[in-house]
KEZADO-342684 format. One line per field, with one value per residue: residue number from 0; x, z, y of N, C-alpha, C in turn; residue in one letter. Coordinates in nm, 2 decimals. Layout:
<rs>
pos	[NUM / ...]
n_X	[X / ...]
n_Z	[Z / ...]
n_Y	[Y / ...]
ca_X	[X / ...]
ca_Z	[Z / ...]
ca_Y	[Y / ...]
c_X	[X / ...]
c_Z	[Z / ...]
c_Y	[Y / ...]
code	[A / ...]
</rs>
This chain:
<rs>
pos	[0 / 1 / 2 / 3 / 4 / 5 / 6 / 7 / 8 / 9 / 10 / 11 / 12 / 13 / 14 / 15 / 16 / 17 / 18 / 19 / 20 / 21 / 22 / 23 / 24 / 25 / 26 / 27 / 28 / 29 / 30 / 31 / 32 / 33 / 34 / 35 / 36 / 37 / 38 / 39 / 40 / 41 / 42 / 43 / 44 / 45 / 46 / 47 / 48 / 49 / 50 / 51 / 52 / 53 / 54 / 55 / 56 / 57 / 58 / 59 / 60 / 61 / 62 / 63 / 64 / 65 / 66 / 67 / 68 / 69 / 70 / 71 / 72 / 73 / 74 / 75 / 76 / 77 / 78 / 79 / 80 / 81 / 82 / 83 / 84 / 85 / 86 / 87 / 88 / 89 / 90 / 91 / 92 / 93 / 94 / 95 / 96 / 97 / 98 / 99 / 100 / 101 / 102 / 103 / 104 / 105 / 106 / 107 / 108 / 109 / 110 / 111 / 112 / 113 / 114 / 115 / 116 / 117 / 118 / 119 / 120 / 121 / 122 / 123 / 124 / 125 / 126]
n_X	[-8.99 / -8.99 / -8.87 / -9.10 / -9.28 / -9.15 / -9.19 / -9.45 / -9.49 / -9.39 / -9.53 / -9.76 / -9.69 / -9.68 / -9.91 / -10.02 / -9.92 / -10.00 / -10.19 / -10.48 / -10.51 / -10.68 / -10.62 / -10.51 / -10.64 / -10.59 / -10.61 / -10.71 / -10.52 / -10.62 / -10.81 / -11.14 / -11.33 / -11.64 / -11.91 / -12.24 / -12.50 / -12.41 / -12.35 / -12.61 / -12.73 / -12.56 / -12.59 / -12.58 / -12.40 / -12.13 / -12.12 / -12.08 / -11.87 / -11.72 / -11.73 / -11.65 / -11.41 / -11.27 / -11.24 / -11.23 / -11.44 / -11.46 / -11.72 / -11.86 / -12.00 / -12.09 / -11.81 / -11.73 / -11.51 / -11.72 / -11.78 / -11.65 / -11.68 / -11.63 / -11.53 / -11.66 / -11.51 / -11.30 / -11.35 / -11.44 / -11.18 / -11.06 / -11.21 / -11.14 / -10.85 / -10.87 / -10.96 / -10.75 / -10.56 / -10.70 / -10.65 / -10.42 / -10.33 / -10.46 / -10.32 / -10.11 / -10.11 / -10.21 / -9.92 / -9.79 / -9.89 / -9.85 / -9.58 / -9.51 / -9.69 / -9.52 / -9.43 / -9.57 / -9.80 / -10.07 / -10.27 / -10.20 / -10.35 / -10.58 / -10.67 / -10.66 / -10.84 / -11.06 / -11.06 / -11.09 / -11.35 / -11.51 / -11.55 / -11.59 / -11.87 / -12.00 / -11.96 / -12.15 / -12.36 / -12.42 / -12.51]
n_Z	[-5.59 / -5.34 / -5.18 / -5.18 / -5.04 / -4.81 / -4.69 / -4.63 / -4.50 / -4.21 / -4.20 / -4.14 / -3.90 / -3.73 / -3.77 / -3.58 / -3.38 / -3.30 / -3.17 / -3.17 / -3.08 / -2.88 / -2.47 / -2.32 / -2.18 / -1.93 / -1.97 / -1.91 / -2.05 / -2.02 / -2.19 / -2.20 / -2.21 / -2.34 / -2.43 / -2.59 / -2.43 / -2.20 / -2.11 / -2.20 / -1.95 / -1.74 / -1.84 / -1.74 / -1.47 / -1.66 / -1.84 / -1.69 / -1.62 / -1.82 / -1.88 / -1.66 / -1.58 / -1.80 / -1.89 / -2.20 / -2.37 / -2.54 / -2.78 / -2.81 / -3.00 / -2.99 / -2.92 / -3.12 / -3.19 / -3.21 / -3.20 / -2.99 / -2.71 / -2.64 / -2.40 / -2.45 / -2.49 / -2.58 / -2.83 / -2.98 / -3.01 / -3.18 / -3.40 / -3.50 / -3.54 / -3.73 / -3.91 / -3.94 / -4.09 / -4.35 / -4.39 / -4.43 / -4.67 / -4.86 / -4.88 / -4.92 / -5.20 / -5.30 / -5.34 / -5.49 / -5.73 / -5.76 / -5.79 / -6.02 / -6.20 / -6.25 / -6.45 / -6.63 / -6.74 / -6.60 / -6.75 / -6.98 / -6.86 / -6.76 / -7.02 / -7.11 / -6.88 / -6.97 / -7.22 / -7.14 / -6.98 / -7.17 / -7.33 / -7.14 / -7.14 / -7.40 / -7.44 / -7.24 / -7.37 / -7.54 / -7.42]
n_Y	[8.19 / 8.04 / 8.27 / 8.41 / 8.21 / 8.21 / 8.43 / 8.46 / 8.27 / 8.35 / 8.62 / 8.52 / 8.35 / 8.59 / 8.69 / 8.52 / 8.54 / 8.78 / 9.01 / 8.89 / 8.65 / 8.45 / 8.56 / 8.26 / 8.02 / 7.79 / 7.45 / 7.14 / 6.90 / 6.60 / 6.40 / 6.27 / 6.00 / 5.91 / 5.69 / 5.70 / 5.67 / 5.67 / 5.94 / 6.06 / 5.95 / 6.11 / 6.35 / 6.66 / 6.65 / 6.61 / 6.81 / 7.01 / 6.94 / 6.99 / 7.29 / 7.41 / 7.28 / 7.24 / 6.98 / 6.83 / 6.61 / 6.28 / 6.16 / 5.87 / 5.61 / 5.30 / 5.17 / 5.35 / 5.65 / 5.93 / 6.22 / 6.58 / 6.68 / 7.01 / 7.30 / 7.59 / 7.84 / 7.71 / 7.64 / 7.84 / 7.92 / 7.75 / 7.77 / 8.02 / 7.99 / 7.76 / 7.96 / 8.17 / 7.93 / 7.92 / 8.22 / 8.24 / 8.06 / 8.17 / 8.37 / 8.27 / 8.17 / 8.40 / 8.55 / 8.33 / 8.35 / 8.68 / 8.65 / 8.42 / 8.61 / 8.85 / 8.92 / 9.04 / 9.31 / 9.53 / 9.56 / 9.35 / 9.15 / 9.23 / 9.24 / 8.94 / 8.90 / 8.96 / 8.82 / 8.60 / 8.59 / 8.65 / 8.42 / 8.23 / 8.32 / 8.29 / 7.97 / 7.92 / 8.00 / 7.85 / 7.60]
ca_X	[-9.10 / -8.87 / -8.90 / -9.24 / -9.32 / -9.13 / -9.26 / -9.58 / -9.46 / -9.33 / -9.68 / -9.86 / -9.61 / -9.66 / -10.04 / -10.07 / -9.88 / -10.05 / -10.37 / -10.59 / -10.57 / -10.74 / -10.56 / -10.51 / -10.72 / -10.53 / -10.72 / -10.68 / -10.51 / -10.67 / -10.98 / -11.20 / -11.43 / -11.77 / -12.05 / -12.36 / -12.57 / -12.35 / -12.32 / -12.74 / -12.75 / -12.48 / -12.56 / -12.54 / -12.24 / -12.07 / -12.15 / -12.04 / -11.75 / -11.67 / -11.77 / -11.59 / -11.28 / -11.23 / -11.21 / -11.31 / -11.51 / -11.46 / -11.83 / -11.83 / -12.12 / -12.04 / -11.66 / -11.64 / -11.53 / -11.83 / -11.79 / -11.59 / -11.74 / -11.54 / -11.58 / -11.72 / -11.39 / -11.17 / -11.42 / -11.40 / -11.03 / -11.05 / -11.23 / -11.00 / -10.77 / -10.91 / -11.00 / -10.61 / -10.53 / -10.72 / -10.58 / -10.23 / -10.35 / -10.49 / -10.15 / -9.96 / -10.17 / -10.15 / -9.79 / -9.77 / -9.98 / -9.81 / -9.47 / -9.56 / -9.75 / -9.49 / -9.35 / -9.71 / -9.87 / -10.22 / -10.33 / -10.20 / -10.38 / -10.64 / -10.71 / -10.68 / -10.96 / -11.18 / -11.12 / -11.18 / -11.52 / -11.63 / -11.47 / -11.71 / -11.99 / -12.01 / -11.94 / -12.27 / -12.45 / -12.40 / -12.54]
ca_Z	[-5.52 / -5.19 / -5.10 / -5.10 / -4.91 / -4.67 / -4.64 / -4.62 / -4.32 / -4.16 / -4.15 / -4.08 / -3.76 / -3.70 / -3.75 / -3.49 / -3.22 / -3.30 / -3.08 / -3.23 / -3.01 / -2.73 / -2.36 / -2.35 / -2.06 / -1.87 / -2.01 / -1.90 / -2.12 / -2.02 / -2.21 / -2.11 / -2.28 / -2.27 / -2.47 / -2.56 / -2.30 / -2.02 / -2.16 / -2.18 / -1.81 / -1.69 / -1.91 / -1.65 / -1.44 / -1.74 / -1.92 / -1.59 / -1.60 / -1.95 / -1.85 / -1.51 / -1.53 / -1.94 / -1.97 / -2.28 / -2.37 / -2.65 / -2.74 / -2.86 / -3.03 / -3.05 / -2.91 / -3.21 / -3.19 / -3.30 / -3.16 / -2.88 / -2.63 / -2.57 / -2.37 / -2.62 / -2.56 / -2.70 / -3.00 / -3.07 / -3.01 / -3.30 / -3.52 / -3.49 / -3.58 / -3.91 / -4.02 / -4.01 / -4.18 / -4.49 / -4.48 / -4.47 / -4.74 / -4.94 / -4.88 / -5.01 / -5.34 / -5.32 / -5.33 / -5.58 / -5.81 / -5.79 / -5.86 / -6.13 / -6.30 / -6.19 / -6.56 / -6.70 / -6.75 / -6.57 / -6.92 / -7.01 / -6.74 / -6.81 / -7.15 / -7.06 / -6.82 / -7.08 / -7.31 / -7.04 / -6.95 / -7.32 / -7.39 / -7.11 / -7.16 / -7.55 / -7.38 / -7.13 / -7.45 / -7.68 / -7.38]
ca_Y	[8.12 / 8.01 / 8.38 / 8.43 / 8.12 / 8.23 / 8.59 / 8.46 / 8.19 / 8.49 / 8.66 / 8.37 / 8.35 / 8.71 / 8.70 / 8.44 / 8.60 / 8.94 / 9.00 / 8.82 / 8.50 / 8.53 / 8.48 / 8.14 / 7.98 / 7.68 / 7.34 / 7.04 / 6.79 / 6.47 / 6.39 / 6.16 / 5.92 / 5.87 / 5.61 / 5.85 / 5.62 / 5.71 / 6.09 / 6.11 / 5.96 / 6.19 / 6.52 / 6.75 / 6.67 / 6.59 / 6.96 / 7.10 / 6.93 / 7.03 / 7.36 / 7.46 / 7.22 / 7.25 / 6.85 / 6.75 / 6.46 / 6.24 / 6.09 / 5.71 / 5.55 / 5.16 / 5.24 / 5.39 / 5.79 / 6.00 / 6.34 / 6.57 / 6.76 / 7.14 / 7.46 / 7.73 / 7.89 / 7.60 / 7.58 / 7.96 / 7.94 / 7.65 / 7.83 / 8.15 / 7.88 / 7.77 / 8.08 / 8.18 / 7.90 / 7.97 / 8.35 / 8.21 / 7.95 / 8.28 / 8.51 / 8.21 / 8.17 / 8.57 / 8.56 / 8.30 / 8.43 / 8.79 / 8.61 / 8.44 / 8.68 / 8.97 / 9.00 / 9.10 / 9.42 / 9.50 / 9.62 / 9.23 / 9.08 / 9.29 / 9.14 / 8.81 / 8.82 / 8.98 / 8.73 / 8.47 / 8.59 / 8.64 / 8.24 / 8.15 / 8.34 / 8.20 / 7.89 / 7.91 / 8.04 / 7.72 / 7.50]
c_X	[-9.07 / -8.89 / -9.01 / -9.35 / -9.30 / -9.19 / -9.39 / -9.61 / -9.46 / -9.46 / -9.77 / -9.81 / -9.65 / -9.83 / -10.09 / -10.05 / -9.92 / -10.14 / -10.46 / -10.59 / -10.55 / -10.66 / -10.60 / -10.55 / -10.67 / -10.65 / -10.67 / -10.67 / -10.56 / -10.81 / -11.00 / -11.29 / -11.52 / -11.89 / -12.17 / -12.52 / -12.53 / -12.37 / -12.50 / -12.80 / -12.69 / -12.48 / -12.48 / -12.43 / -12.12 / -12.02 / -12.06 / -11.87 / -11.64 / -11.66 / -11.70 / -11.46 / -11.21 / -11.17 / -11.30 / -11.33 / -11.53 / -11.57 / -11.83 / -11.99 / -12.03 / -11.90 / -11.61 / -11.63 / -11.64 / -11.82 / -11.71 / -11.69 / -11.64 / -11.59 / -11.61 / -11.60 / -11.26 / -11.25 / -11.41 / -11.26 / -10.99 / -11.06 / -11.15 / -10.85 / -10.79 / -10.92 / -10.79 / -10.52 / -10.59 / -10.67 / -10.48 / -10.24 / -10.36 / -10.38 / -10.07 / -9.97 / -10.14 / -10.02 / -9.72 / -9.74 / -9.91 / -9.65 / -9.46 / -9.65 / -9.68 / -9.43 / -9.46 / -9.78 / -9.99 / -10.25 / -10.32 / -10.31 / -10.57 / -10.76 / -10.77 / -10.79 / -11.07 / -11.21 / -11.15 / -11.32 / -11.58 / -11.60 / -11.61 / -11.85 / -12.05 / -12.03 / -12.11 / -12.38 / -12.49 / -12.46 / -12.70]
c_Z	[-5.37 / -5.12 / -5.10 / -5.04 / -4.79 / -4.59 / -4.59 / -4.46 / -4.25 / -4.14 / -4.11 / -3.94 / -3.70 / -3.64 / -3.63 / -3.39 / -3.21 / -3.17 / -3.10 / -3.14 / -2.87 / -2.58 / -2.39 / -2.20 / -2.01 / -1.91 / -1.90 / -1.98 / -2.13 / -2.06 / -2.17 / -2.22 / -2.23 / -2.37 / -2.48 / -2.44 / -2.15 / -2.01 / -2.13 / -2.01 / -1.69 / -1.73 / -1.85 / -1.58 / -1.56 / -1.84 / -1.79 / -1.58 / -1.71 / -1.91 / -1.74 / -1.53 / -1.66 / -1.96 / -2.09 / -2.33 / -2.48 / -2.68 / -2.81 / -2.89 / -3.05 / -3.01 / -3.01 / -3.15 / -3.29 / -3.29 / -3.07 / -2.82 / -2.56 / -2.50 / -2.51 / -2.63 / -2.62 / -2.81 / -3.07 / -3.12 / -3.15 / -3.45 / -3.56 / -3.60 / -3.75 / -3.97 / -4.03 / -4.06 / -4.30 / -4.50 / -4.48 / -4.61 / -4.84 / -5.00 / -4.94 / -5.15 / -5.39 / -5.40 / -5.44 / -5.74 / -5.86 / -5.84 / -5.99 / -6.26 / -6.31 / -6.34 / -6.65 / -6.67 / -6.67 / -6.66 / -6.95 / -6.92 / -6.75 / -6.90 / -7.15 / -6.99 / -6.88 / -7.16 / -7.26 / -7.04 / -7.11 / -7.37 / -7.35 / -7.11 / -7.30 / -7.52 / -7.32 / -7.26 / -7.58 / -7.59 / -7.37]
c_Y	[8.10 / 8.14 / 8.45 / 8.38 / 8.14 / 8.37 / 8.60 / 8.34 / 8.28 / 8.56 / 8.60 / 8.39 / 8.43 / 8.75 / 8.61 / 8.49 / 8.70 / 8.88 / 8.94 / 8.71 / 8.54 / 8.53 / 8.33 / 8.12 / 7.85 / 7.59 / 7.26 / 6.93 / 6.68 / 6.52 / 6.30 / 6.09 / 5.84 / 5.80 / 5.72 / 5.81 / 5.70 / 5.87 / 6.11 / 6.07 / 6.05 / 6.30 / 6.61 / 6.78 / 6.67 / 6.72 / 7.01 / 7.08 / 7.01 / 7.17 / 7.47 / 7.41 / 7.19 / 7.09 / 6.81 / 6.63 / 6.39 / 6.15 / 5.97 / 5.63 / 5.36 / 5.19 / 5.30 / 5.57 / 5.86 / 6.18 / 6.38 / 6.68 / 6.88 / 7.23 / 7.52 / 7.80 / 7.86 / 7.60 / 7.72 / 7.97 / 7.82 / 7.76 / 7.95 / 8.07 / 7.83 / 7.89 / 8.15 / 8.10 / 7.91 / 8.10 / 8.28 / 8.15 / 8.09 / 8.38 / 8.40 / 8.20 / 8.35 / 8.59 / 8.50 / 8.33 / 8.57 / 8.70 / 8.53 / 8.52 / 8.85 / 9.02 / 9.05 / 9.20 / 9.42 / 9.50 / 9.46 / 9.13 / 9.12 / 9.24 / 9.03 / 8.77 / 8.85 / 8.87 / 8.61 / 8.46 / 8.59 / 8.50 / 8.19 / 8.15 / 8.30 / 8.03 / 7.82 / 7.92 / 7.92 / 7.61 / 7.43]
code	[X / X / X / X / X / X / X / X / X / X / X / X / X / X / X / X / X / X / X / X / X / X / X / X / X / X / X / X / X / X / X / X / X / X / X / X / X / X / X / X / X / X / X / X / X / X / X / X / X / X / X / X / X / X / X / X / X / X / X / X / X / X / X / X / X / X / X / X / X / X / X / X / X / X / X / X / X / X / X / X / X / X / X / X / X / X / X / X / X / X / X / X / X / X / X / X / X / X / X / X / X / X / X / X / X / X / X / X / X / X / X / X / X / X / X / X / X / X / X / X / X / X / X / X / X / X / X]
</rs>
């Protein structure tokens, strides 16, 4: 198991530093925080700021945190982000999966999901 966690670290690593992520665009660290009063009387400079100077804006209903305000290309660069954590999450179950089940036939495997599907479909049919 130990060695196909790691093989699968290892491409995870590999997949990140491939091409896939985009130039990275100088941000600026400091966020800022803004009440949605202040944010609906300031939209515009505030977008602009977000926009031109990549600060983003953490929005606050009641001081409580409600929302952030990003460029579109921190929010793509997020989602890029999630989406290669579920493949990694996928290739480790992959990996799993193939090692445990590595002493079994397809023909065995095979079987097994036949007689799964006819379990459940009997199953669905009794409801």
């Amino acid at each position: 198991m130990a060695e196909a966690e790691a093989i699968c670290q290892l491409t995870f690593m590999v997949y990140c530093e491939a091409k896939y992520i985009p130039d990275y665009v100088e941000y600026n660290t400091m966020q800022k925080i803004i009440g949605t009063t202040d944010l609906q009387r300031n939209f515009r400079a505030v977008l602009d700021e977000v926009v031109n100077e990549h600060v983003p804006y953490v929005l606050t209903r009641g001081s409580r945190p409600e929302a952030v305000l990003v460029p579109y290309s921190e929010y793509l660069r997020y989602q890029q982000l999630e989406e290669r954590d579920v493949l990694w999450r996928v290739d480790m179950l992959l990996a799993r999966l193939a090692e445990e089940n590595a002493e079994y036939s397809a023909d065995e495997v095979a079987a097994d999901v036949a007689a799964a599907v006819k379990e459940a479909r009997v199953a669905d049919s009794n409801r």
